[in-house]
C-alpha positions, 0 to 999 in steps of 0.5 A, a space after each residue: 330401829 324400833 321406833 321407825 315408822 314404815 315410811 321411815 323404815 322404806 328411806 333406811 333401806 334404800 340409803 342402806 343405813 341397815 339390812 332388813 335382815 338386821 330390821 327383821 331380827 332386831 323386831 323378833 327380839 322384841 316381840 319374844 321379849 315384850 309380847 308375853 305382856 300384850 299377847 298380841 302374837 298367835 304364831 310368830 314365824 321366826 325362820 320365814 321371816 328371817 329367810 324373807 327379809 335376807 331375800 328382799 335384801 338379794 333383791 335390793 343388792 340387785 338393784 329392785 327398789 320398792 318402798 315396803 321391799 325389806 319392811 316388817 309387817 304381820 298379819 291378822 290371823 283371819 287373812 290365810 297364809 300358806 303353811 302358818 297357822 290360821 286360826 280366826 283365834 279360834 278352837 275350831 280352827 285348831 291346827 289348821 294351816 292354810 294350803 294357800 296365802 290370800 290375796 292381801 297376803 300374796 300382794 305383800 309378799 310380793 312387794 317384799 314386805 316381811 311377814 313376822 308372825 300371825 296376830 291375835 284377834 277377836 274369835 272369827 272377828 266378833 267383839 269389840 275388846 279382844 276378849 273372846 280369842 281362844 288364846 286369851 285377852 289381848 292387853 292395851 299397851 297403854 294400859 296393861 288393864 284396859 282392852 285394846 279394842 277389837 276385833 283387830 285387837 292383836 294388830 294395834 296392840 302390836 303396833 302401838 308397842 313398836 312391835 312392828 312398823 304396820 299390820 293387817 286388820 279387818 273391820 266388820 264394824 269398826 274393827 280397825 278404826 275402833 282398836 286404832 282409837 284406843 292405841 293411838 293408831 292411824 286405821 283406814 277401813 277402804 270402800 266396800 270392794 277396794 281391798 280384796 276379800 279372797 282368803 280372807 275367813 269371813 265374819 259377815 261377807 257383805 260388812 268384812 273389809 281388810 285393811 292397814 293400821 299403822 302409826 300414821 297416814 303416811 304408812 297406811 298410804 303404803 300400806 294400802 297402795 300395795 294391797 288395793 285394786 281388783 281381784 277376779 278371785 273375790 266377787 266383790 272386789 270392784 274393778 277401778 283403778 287404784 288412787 296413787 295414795 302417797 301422791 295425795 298426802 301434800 294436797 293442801 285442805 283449803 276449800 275442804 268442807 267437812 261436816 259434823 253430824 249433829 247425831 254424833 253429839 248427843 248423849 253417851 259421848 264422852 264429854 272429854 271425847 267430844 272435845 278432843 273432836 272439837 279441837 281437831 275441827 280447830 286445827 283443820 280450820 287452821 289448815 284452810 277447811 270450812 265447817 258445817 253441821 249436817 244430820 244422819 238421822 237414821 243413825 240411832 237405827 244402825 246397832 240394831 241393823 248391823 245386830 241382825 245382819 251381821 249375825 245372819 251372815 255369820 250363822 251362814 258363813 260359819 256353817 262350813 265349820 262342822 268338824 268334817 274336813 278340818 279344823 277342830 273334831 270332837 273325840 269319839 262321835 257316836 254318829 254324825 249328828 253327834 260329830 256335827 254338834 259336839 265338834 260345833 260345841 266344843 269348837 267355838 266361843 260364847 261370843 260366836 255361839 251367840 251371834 250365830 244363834 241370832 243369826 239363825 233365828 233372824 233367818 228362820 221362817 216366819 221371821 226373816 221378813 220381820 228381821 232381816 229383811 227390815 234390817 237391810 231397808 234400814 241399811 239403804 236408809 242409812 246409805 241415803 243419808 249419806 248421800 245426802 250429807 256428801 252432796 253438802 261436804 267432802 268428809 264426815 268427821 266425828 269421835 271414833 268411840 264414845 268412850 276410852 278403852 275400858 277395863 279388861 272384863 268390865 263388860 264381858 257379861 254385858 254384850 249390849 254394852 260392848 255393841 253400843 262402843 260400835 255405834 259410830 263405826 258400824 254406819 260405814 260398814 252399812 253403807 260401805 263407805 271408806 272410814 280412817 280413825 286418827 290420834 286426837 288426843 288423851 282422855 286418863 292417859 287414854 288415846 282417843 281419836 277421832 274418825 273421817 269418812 268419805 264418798 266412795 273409793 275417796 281413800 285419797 282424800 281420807 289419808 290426806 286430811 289426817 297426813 296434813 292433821 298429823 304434819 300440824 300436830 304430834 299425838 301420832 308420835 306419842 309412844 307408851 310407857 315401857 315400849 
């Protein structure tokens, strides 16, 4: 049962080839036996799951049908989800259990999906390997001496070793798409505003967008479907109708027109990489699309400009941890400053220190014109080109990474090292487009893949070329070894 995709696993239910109490015990088996390898889980929630998952069964019996009703799927550990753990991996956030689910948490619950546990990440999502949590590395199931890609790390990891059919993630910068890529998984990061953001513990508030990673487009169609649409409770959340996700898929490609950035293939891709890109392109001419090389020549200024604002909203955003209210406290403070600074201290990461450190200073006085400002007319320059390059095709495509996942620790003393991995992610994050990362292929036995992006709230179109990619070719099918 292991093996299932979501979709597959919707079809068992509802012909009761099993019960997805069975589903449910079968995959915790799993998880407890495999997952001290990876260390993807944070909390495993033995006894709710299984509660869940005979509840979804009374609800089938009496006749409720609905294609994620019964199905496993776990969370990653930023979404809040009432009486579990919700840490962002962090020591901080030690023993803080949510009061409240959030809203990505609640719609899934609500359409019946499984909750097996909370997963490993990133510490408040900063990182591109899942090497800065409290609770140790994650490891890429395809190599257990390679990183997973972060920050949703624990996530694909899970997936990706057929722990579960389907995650939750978060992308800031890449933080679906890039894990998604370095353990051949399907990762759609929506539009700005689609995916609700409320309870959801923000990294940096105008870039975070949740999302699924799953196996295939197909799943994170379902997947997507159940958690997209308005929420009053999140002021960015934007009031559009949904798209029928699923309806979408069996569009055919011909007349599709998709444009390769020129920028996208300049040095530091790997060549292997670029062409496993190409081939796609191949395949996709196959299925009826036209090819035509467009520019983003503002891309070469994204690193710098999501390493400004990214940290300044950070240094805001994670102001509210002080020791005070929950959460983490240092022991004996002599006075208030001193709860305030040592909890602080003591509490987060090196990576977190760091970002919030250059948020802070891109924010103080004297420098916030200099920084910050600049940093965001970058951001509407690189939007622009978008605009631009859309008014030509209808998807962007291009390499999710410029390089395979790397060894664990091979870059931990070299962070510019792991900010340059982002640069063909971070560009949707600034301009709040939708991007979907897919298998394309091996490079060492390595999985690489290969990103869409598209014009606003154009999901649809995103999880219709990969369902059509992944119907003429089988990398998405490629398990690995021992899992």
């Amino acid at each position: 049962m292991h093996q299932l995709t979501l979709a597959e696993i919707a079809r068992g239910l509802a012909a009761k080839e099993f019960s997805a109490e069975e589903l449910t015990r079968t995959l915790l088996a799993r998880i407890h036996q495999l997952d001290p390898q990876l260390n993807s889980f944070i909390s495993i929630t033995d006894e709710p799951a299984i509660e869940q998952s005979r509840a979804a069964d009374a609800r089938r019996a009496a006749g409720e049908q609905g294609a994620l009703l019964g199905a496993p799927i776990a969370h990653k550990d930023l979404f809040c989800t009432e009486g579990v753990l919700t840490s962002c991996a962090s020591k901080i956030l030690s023993g803080f259990k949510a009061p409240y689910d959030a809203t990505v948490v609640a719609r899934l619950k609500a359409a019946g999906a499984v909750s097996l546990g909370k997963l490993n990440m990133d510490e408040f999502a900063m990182g591109s390997s899942n090497e800065s949590s409290h609770y140790g590395a994650v490891k890429n199931p395809w190599n257990l001496e390679r990183v997973p890609g972060g920050s949703s790390g624990g996530s694909a990891a899970a997936v990706a070793a057929r722990l579960v059919p389907a995650a939750t993630g978060t992308d800031t910068g890449g933080s679906i798409r890039q894990p998604a890529a370095f353990t051949n998984l399907t990762g759609i990061k929506p539009t700005y505003g689609r995916v609700s953001r409320w309870g959801m513990i923000a990294y940096a508030s105008s870039l975070d967008q949740g999302g699924p990673l799953a196996r295939t487009a197909e799943d994170c169609a379902l997947m997507l479907g159940a958690i997209a649409g308005f929420d009053p409770k999140d002021s960015t959340s934007v009031d559009q109708p949904v798209d029928d996700y699923l309806a979408a898929l069996n569009q055919p490609l011909a007349g599709l027109r998709i444009g390769l950035p020129k920028e996208y293939f300049g040095a530091g891709l790997d060549s292997r990489i670029a062409n496993a890109v190409l081939a796609v392109v191949e395949e996709l001419k196959k299925l009826g699309a036209t090819v035509k090389e467009v520019s983003l020549p503002n891309m070469q200024h994204a690193i710098p400009a999501y390493y400004v604002i990214a940290p300044a909203e950070a240094s805001s955003n994670l102001s509210r941890f002080d020791g005070v209210r929950f959460g983490y406290r240092c022991e004996n403070p002599s006075n208030l400053e001193d709860l305030y600074k040592r909890s602080r201290a003591e509490g987060f990461g090196d990576e977190v220190k760091r970002r919030i450190m250059v948020g802070t200073y891109a924010l103080s006085a004297g420098y916030y014109d200099a920084y910050y400002l600049k940093a965001q007319k970058i951001r509407r320059l690189i939007k622009n080109d978008f605009v631009s390059a859309f008014a030509e095709v209808d998807v962007i495509l291009g390499p999710t990474t410029p390089n395979p996942a790397w060894k664990l620790g091979e870059k931990n003393n070299d962070p510019v090292a792991q900010y340059l991995e982002d640069i063909y992610t971070i560009t949707a994050n600034l301009a709040g487009l939708p991007g979907l990362s897919m298998p394309a292929g091996f490079v060492d036995g390595l999985p690489v893949g290969v990103q869409l992006l598209a014009p606003y709230f154009q999901e649809g179109r995103l999880l219709n070329v990969a369902h059509q990619y992944q119907q003429a070719t089988d990398w998405h099918k490629q398990a690995p070894a021992g899992f």
